[in-house]
Each structure stands twice: as structure tokens, then as C-alpha cells.
C-alpha positions, -999 to 999 in steps of 0.1 A, spaced: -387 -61 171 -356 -74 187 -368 -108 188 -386 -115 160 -360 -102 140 -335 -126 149 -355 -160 138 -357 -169 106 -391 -181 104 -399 -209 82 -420 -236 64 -441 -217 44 -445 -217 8 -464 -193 -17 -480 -188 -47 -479 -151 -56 -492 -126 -90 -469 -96 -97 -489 -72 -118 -479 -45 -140 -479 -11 -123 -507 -1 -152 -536 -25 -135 -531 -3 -105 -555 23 -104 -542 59 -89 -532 72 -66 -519 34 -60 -502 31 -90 -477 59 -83 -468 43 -50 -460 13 -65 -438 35 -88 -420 52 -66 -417 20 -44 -397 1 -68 -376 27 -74 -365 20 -35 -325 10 -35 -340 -19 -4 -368 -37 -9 -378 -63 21 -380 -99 13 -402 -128 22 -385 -134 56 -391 -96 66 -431 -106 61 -428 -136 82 -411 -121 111 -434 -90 112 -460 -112 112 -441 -133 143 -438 -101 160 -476 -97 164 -481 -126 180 -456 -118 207 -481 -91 224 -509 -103 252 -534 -104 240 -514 -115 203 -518 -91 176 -535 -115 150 -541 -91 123 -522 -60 117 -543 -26 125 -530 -12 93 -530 -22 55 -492 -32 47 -475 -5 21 -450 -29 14 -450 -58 -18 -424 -74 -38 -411 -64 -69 -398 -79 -102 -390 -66 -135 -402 -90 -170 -389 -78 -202 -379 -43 -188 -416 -41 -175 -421 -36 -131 -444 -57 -120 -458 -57 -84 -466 -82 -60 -486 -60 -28 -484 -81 4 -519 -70 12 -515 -87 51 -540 -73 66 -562 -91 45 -544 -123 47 -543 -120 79 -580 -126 83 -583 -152 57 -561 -168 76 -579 -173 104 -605 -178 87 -590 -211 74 -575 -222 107 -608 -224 126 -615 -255 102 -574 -268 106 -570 -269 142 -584 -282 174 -603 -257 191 -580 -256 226 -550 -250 203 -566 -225 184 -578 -210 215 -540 -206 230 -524 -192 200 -555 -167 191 -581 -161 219 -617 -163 210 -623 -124 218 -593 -116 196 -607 -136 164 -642 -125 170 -630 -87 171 -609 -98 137 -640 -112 119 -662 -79 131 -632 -59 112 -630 -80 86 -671 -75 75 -668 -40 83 -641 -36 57 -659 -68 29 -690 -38 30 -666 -12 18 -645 -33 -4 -667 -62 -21 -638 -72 -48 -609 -75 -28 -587 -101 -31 -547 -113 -16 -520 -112 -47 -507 -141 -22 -518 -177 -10 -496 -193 14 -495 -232 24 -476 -246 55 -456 -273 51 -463 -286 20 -469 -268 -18 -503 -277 -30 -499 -304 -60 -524 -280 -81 -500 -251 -74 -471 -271 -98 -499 -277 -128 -495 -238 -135 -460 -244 -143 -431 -265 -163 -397 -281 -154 -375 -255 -177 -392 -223 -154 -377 -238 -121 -352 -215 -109 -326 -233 -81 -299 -211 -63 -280 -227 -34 -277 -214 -1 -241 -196 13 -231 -183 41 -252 -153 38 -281 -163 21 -308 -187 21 -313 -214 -5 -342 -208 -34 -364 -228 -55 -392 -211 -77 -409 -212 -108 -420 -182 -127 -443 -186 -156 -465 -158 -177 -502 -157 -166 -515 -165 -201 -495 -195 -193 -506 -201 -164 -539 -200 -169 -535 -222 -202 -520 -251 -182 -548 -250 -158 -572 -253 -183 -553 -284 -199 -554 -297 -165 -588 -293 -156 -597 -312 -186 -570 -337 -186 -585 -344 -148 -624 -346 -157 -619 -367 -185 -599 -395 -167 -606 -390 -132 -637 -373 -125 -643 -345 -102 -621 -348 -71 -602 -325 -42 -576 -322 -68 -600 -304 -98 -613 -286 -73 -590 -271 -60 -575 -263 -96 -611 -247 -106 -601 -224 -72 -571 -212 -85 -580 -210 -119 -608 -182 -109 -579 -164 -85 -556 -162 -117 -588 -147 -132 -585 -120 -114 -553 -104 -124 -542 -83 -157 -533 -108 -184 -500 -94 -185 -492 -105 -149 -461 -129 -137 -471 -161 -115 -447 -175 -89 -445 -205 -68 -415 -197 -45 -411 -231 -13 -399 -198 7 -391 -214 40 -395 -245 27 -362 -243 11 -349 -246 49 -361 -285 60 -353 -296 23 -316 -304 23 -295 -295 -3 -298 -331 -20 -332 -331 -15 -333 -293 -32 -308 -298 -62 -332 -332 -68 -367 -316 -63 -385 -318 -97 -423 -311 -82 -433 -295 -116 -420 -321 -139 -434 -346 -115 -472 -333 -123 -466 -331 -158 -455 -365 -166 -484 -376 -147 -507 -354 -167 -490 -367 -197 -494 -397 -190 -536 -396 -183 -537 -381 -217 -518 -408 -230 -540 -431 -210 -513 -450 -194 -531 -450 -158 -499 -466 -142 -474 -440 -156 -495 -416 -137 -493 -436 -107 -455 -435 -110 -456 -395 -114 -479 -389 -89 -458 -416 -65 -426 -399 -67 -443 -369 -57 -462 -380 -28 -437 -395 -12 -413 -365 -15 -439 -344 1 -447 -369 30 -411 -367 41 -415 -332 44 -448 -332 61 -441 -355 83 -421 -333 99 -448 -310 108 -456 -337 134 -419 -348 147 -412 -334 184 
């Protein structure tokens, strides 16, 4: 892959669960064994350019034939704990999504209508013989989701400058028990002071995704290619997390206009960003 391998692709951010190699079942679990014992591991960009690569082809490649055999990998108190990619399977949630995000002559360029409908035939064929699957991954473009930063706090972000040879990062890594504690706060922090909206429902989403995963697990919000359009200013200065939880705070503290404030700052952070989505 020539190509594909030489463009970093970016603009995506991701919200990810590593899992101990004990909630894998076998013969899984001793592939994720032996996987992490690799001495190279690919990273996020690796995904994004494989992905790339299939839509090079005519007609484009829009889900990958095969289950990916590759995840990432991180190690909590001397314990391994694996994220799979699963991209198959994000691949057709995927474009799932994106028949309800863009217009259909766009949609029909980038993916033709015989190439999604033979994806969604797949895709049923494989929900029949898998009925509890779900992606360790969810991925936004362009933004991070403001319910992704209620899962975490200020002190878990985790800022690295770019050099020469590497990319700038900014995550935040956080225990699922606390993970799933803040989302609970939130969800009643939010339905106390301002009803059901887009924002407690899409919290009650991730709340039942977290669900799903060994209590044990790891939670990560990584801005992945994100980290690219942000400038290193805008990077060193990005306080997201702390953002949401001062407005929170401030709800429970019923100072409506603090929250305003909080939520302020972060909107018009995140508009700068998306803005771009749209610039020529």
C-alpha cells in the first residue's frame, strides 16, 4: 500500500475499552497473549491508512473481507489489557451511520449503492451468527462528543508534544468503575436540571456500551488525528474534561450561568475546530 502508506490520515478521534486478557474467552484469549508479547505493535495511524487503502480500489473496498487480528495494547498495574480493532465490524456500522450524515449523491461517489447493499447483506448474515457483538471502538470525525469528556477528569489528561518524528497526543485514561461512576453522576446531574435532551441521551448510549465490558477494563479518549488541526497552543491549552466538569459542578451547585460559562468555553473551542470540516 504504497500510497496509503504515505498520508497521515487525520481528524478522527476515539473513544476506546482495553480489557483484560481474562474476559477473552479461548482460543481468543491466547492470541491476545501472544500478541502483546509482539516487540511492534501498529498504532492508530496504521488503522486509518489501511482503512484509506480500501477505498482506493474500483469499486472501493468499504469493509474489509476479513475480521482484523490486530488491537492495541496497554499494560495497568502490571496487568495487559486489550483493545481489538474489530474493523470489520466498524466498518459496517459505519456506514450504517453515514447514510443518515450525508447527502445521498456524496454518499453515492464515495460508496456505490451496490457496494453498501452487498455490505448490509454481510453484515445480517454475520448479526444471525453473532447476536452480542459489539466494537471496543467508537470513532467521531472532527469533533470529540461532549458526553465522551463526562467519563473523565482534568488530572487523567495525558499531553505529549509532537517532534520531529512523532505526532503530538492528548488522552485521558480513566478505570471503567470510574467511568461508569461519572456517567451516572452525569445522567443525574442532567435530568435533574435540564431534562432529557441530545446530551443525556447520548450519555444513557454510552453508559450501556461501557456496560458491556469486564469491570476491570481501561477507558480511553485519545483526539488521535485530531491532535493534527489543533496547534500546539491550542493543544498545551485544551482543557475539554475540566471544561464539562465545572459545568456539571456548577448545575449541582445550581449556578445555571456558571454552566453557561463551562459549557461556552467549550463550544467555542470545538467550533473552531469544526469549522474546518467545511473550509475549502
Amino acid at each position: 500500500m504504497p500510497l496509503a502508506s504515505s498520508v497521515i490520515v487525520p481528524y478522527v478521534s476515539s473513544l476506546r475499552v482495553y480489557e483484560p486478557l481474562a474476559a477473552f474467552p479461548e482460543p481468543e484469549r491466547t492470541h491476545w497473549a501472544r500478541y502483546a508479547r509482539r516487540a511492534a505493535l501498529p498504532s492508530a495511524q496504521d488503522e486509518l491508512r489501511a482503512a484509506l487503502a480500501g477505498l482506493l480500489p474500483t469499486p472501493p473496498v468499504a469493509v474489509p473481507v476479513h475480521e482484523s487480528g490486530d488491537a492495541y495494547v496497554a499494560e495497568v498495574d502490571e496487568v495487559v489489557v486489550v483493545c481489538p480493532w474489530r474493523t470489520r465490524l466498524r466498518g459496517w456500522l459505519a456506514l450504517q451511520e453515514a447514510a443518515g450524515q450525508y447527502p445521498g449523491p456524496l454518499l453515492d461517489a464515495a460508496v456505490p449503492p451496490l457496494v453498501r447493499e452487498q455490505a448490509r447483506a454481510d453484515h445480517e448474515r454475520w448479526r444471525e451468527r453473532n447476536p452480542d457483538a459489539r466494537p471496543w471502538i467508537k470513532t467521531s470525525v472532527w469533533h470529540v462528543p461532549v458526553r465522551w469528556f463526562v467519563l473523565f477528569e482534568d488530572q487523567e489528561r495525558e499531553y505529549v508534544k509532537g517532534c520531529a518524528d512523532c505526532a503530538p497526543v492528548l488522552r485521558y485514561r480513566t478505570p471503567m468503575v470510574q467511568a461508569r461512576r461519572r456517567v451516572a453522576r452525569g445522567l443525574r446531574t442532567l435530568r435533574e436540571h435540564t431534562g432529557e435532551g441530545p446530551l443525556v441521551s447520548g450519555l444513557v448510549e454510552v453508559g450501556r456500551w461501557l456496560e458491556e465490558f469486564h469491570p476491570r477494563s481501561l477507558v480511553e479518549l485519545d483526539y488521535g488525528g485530531l491532535a493534527h488541526v489543533l496547534d500546539e497552543t491550542q493543544l498545551a491549552t485544551d482543557r475539554s474534561a475540566a471544561d464539562v466538569e465545572a459545568g456539571l459542578g456548577a448545575l449541582r451547585d445550581g449556578d445555571p450561568d456558571g454552566a453557561a460559562r463551562a459549557y461556552g468555553r467549550l463550544a467555542e473551542r470545538w467550533r473552531v475546530v469544526r469549522d474546518r470540516q467545511f473550509a475549502n
